[in-house]
SELOVEX-217934 format. One record per residue (C-alpha): residue number from 1; x, y, z. Coordinates in steps of 0.001 Angstrom, whole numbers, plus 500000, padded with zeros to 6 digits. Layout:
REM residues N
nr  px  py  pz
NUM  X  Y  Z
...
***
This chain:
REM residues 454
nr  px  py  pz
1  468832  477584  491921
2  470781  475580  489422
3  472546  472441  491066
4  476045  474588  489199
5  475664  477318  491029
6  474583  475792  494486
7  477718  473636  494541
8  479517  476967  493430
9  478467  478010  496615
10  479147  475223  498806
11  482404  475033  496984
12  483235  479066  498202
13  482035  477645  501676
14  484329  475155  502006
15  487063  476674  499977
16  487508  480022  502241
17  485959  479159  505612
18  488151  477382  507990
19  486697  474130  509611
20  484091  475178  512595
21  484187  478709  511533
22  482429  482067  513582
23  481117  484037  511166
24  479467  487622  511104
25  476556  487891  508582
26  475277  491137  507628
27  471802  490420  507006
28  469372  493176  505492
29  466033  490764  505438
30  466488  491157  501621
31  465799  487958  499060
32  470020  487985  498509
33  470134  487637  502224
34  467689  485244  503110
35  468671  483184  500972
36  472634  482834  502068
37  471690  482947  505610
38  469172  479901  504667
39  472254  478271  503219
40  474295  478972  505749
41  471996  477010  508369
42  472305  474007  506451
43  475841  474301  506062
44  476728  475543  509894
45  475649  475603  513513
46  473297  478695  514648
47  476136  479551  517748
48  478454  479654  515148
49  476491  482217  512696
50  476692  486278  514641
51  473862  488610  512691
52  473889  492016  512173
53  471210  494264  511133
54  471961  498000  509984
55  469503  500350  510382
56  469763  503146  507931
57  466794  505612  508941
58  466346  506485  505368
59  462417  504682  505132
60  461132  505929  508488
61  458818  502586  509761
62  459735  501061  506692
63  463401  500583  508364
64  461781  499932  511542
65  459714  496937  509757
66  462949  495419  508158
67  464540  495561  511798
68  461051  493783  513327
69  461344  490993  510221
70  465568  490595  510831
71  464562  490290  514822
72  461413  487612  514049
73  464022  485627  511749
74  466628  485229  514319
75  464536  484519  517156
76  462819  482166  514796
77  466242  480269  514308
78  468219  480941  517490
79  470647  483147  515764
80  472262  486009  517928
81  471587  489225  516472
82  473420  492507  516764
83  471654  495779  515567
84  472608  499101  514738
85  470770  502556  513823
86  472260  505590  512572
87  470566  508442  511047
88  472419  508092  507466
89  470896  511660  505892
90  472793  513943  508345
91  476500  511915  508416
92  476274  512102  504915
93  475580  516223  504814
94  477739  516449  507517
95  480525  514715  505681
96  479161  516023  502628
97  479356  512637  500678
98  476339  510662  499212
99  474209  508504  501317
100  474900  505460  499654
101  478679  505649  499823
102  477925  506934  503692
103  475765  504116  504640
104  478529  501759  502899
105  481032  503205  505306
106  478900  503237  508373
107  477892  499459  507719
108  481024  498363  507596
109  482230  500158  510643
110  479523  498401  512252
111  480483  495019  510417
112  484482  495191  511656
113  483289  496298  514943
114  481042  493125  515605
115  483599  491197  513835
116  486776  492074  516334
117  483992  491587  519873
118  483295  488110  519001
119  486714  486897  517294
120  485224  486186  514030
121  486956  484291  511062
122  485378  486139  508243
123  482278  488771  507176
124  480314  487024  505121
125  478296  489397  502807
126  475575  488062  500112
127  476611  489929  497360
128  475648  488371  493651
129  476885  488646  489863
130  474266  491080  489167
131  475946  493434  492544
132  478847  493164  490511
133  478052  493831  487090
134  476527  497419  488125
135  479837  497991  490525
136  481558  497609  487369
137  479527  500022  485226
138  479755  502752  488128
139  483237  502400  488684
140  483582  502447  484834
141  481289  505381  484685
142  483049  507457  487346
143  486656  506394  485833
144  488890  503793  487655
145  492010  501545  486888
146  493006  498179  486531
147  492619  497704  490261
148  488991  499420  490215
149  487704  497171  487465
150  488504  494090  489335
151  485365  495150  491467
152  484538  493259  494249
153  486317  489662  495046
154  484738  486386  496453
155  487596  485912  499290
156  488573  489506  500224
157  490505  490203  503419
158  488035  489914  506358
159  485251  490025  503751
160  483912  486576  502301
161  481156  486816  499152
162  480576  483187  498556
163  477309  484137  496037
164  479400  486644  493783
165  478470  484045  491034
166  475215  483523  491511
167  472648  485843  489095
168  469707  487020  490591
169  467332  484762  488764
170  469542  482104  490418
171  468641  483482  493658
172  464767  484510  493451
173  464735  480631  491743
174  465987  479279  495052
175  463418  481613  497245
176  460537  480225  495895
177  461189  476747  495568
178  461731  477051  499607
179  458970  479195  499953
180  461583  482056  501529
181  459641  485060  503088
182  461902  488438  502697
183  461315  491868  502812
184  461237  494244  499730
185  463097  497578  500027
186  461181  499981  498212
187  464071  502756  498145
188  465905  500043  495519
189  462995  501325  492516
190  464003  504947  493385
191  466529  505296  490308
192  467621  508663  491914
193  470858  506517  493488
194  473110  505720  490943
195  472963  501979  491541
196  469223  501925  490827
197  469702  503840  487864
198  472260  501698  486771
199  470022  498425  487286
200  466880  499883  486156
201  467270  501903  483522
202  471067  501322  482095
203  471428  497873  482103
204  468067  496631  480172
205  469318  498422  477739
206  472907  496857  477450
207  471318  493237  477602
208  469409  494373  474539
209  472662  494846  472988
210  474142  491401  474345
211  472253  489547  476131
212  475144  487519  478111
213  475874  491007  478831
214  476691  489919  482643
215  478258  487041  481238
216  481004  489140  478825
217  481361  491589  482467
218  482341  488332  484718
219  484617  486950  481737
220  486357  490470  481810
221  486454  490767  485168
222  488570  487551  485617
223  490725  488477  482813
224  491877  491660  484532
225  491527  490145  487888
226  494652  487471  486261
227  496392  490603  484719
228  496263  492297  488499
229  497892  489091  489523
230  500581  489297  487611
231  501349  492940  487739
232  501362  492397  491810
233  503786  489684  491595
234  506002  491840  489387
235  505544  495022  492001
236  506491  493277  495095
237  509331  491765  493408
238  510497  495169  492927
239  509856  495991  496488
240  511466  493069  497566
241  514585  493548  495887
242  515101  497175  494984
243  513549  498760  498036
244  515559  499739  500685
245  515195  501341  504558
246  517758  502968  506381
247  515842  503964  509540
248  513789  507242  508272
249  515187  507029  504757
250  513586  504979  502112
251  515745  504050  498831
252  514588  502908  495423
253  517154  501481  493060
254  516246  502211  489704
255  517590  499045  487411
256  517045  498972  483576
257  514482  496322  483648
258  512335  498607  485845
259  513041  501624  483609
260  512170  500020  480489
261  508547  499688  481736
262  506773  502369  482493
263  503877  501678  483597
264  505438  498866  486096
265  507616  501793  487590
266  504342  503969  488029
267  502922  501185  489385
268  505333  500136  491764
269  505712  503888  492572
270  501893  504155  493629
271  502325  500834  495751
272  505345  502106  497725
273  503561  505327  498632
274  500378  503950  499381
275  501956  500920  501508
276  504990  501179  502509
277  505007  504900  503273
278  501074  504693  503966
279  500386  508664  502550
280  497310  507939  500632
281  495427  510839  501227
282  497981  512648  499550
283  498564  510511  496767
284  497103  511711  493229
285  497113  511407  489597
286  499738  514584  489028
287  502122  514235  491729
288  502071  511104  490743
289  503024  512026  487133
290  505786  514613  488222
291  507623  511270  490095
292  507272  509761  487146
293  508501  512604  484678
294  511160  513253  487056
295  512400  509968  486919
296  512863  510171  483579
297  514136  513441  483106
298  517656  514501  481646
299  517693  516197  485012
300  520490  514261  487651
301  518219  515319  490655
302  515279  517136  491331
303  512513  516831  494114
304  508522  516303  494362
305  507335  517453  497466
306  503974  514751  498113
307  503606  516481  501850
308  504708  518473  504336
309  505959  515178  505936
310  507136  513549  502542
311  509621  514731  500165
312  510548  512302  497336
313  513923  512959  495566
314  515865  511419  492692
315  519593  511573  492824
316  520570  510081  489630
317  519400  505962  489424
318  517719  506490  493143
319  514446  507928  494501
320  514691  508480  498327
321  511884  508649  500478
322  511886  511201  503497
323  510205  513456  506074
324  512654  516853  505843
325  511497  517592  509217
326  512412  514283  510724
327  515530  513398  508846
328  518862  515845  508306
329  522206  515148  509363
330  523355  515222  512556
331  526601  517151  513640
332  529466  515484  514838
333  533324  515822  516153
334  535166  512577  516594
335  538752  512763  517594
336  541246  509762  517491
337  540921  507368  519262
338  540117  503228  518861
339  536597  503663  518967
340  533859  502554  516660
341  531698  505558  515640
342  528822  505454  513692
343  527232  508509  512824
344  523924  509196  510092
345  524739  506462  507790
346  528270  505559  508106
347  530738  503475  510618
348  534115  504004  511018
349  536933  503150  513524
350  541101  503439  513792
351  543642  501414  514394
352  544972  497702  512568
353  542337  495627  514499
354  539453  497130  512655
355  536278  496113  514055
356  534046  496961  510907
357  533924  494822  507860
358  534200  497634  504581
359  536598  499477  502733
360  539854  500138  504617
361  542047  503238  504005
362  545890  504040  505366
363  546534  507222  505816
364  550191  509019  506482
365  549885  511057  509657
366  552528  512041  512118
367  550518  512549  515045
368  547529  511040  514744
369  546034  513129  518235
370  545995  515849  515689
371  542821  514111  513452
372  539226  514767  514144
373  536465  513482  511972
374  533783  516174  510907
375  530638  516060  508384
376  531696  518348  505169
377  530852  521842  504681
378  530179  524084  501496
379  533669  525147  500402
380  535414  522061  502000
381  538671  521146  499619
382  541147  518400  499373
383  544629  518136  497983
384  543814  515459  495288
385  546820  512838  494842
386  546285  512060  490880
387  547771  515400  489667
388  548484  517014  493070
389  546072  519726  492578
390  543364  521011  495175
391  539893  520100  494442
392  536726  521044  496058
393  534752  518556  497588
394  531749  519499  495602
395  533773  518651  492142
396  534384  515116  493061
397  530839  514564  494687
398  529544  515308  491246
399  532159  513233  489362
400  531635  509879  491276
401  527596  510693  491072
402  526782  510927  494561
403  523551  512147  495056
404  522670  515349  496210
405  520796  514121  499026
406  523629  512324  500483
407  526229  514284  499876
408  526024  516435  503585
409  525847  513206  505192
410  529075  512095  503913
411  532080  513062  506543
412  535473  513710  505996
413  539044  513469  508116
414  540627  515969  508889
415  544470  517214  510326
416  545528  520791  511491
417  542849  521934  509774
418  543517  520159  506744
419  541158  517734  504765
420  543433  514545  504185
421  540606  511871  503612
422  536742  511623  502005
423  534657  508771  503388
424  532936  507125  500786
425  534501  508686  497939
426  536769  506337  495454
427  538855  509891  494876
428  542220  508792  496786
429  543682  512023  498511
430  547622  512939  498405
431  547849  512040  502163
432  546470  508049  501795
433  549389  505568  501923
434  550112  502095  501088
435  549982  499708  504801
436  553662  499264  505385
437  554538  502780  505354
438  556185  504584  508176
439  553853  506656  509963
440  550620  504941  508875
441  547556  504438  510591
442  544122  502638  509112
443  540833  503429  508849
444  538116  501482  508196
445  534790  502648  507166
446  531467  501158  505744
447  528181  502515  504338
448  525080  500357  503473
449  523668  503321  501804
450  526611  503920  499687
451  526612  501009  498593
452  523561  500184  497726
453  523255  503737  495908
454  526337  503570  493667
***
């Protein structure tokens, strides 16, 4: 192994393991495997290094032998050894998915389940630059995005590849200057799974072409990996700052800067749903889309139902997040009194010593005993003060561009059956006063959503 790539290696070691680390190896008896683990001994103590074996049952005594050559090893070196066998053929019919995406899944179960029963720091996985180069060309093949062609990553969660950049001429180099016994797995010449084929018979044929064909894969690889970077630092900025929860309500504040780049918005988009509102399974290319068409559609609201559990809505430079069944406002009657009230989004109290901190309104009433404070209904009007004309409630919702989806949240004073104040709404009614009037009393009221919405 080149004296580069070794201290490449060391480097990763150092880099991403903390000092006197635990770590889980998954260790197939393979030459990539034999040959971390053998660096890992010189590197670390044996009660700090866990093993674990997966048994696939895909080779019949084949498997069995791998297991018997894992089991020699460890005893060999005093290295603890967990082992697993699953019969990988009939999850994967069962779950009708291929058996090499199956036993990917079932290993790592078994990985993260070792991994949380002795406390480890990290996974540590022997993974090389030719791995990678054929993940790339079968994500490629299969169609993938930015995020996809990153591939795998040296330092990745729980998950620690310290040999991504080491080829496997590197690694065969190293076995047999130490003389390294390992086991062969004959099922890796059957070019029936896609990797194989990929390795066998797809990439000679590329390094024909160029032959620093791995080479030109790694440089790209970085590249995009830098572009991710970025384009992750410019997402959570916009998650940061223009994403907002209001107990079961989720708000996005559309701002120009976001607008103006597509592709960000759709980006951030994706990340919110997949993250922050964690509905991945549901999450695909076209409803994906029709957030993104409605968003910029002439259209002032409109709705793209993701689940039965997840409505998203635009109502006008917002995008709310909700579950219908979960969120819907709730019915109230508050009569006068000096209390503090809050109710769906909004607070409110009476009287001059206002305990809330928002906008403050005076309204002329006689006998105050006579107010209650009710969410709006359909039909609702209000005498309107700038040309002393009735208006419906519906008219001036639509004129200060409240959304849709907030508008029957929004509640509304009321006298003898009379509407005489709006909450929220700049629209001053013909009953609101100025503070030293006769027969005035104040009310104070504040809304987070409202104002973060308009």
């Amino acid at each position: 192994m080149r004296k580069k790539i070794l201290k490449n290696i060391n480097s990763n070691l150092d880099k991403f393991l903390p000092s006197n680390p635990t770590i889980v190896f998954g260790f197939s008896g393979g030459a990539d495997s034999v040959v971390l683990l053998h660096l890992l001994l010189k590197s670390y103590k044996k009660e700090q290094i866990i093993v674990c074996h997966f048994n696939h049952n895909l080779r019949g005594k084949l498997s069995d032998r791998d297991y018997i050559f894992v089991k020699d090893f460890c005893n060999q070196n005093g290295l603890k050894l967990f082992y697993k066998k699953e019969n990988i053929k009939i999850l994967a019919k069962k779950k009708k998915i291929g058996l090499e995406e199956m036993g990917r899944i079932r290993r790592r179960i078994f990985f993260e389940d070792v991994y949380e029963k002795v406390k480890a720091d990290k996974i540590v996985l022997a993974h090389h630059e030719d791995d990678q180069v054929e993940t790339f060309i079968m994500r490629l093949a299969r169609g993938t995005g930015l995020k996809g062609i990153e591939c795998m990553k040296i330092d990745d969660g729980i998950y620690f590849r310290p040999m991504l950049n080491a080829s496997k001429k590197d690694i065969l180099e190293y076995l047999n200057l130490n003389s390294l016994n390992f086991v062969q797995d004959d099922s890796n010449f059957d070019t029936n799974f896609t990797r194989n084929f990929i390795r066998l018979e797809l990439l000679p044929k590329l390094q024909e072409l160029n032959p620093k064909f791995n080479n030109a894969v790694s440089n790209l690889i970085s590249n995009v990996s830098d572009v991710n970077a970025f384009l992750s630092g410019q997402i959570n900025y916009f998650r940061r700052n223009f994403l907002y929860e209001f107990g079961k309500l989720k708000v996005l504040k559309l701002n120009s800067r976001l607008l103006e780049a597509r592709p960000l918005l759709k980006s951030v988009m994706y990340k919110i749903l997949i993250d922050d509102l964690d509905v991945s399974e549901y999450v695909n290319s076209k409803n994906l889309d029709d957030i993104i068409k409605l968003i910029y559609s002439s259209k002032s609201s409109g709705q793209v139902h993701i689940s039965k559990s997840l409505v998203v809505e635009k109502g006008y430079k917002n995008i709310f997040f909700y579950n219908p069944s979960k969120l819907y406002p709730e019915d109230f009657l508050c009569k006068f009194d000096k209390k503090k009230y809050k109710k769906n989004f909004f607070e409110f109290n009476f009287g001059k010593k206002n305990k809330i901190e928002g906008i403050c309104s005076y309204l002329k009433v006689t006998n105050p005993e006579d107010i209650i404070i009710r969410l709006n209904k359909p039909g609702d009007k209000i005498l309107y003060s700038k040309k002393k004309k009735i208006k419906k409630l519906h008219d001036i919702f639509i004129n200060e561009k409240i959304p849709k989806f907030i508008r029957p949240y929004i509640p509304v004073v009321e006298c003898r059956g009379e509407i005489i104040k709006v909450i929220g709404v700049r629209a001053k009614s013909f009953f609101e006063s100025k503070s030293n009037e006769k027969d005035v009393i104040s009310l104070r009221y504040y809304s987070k959503l409202l104002e973060v919405i308009l």
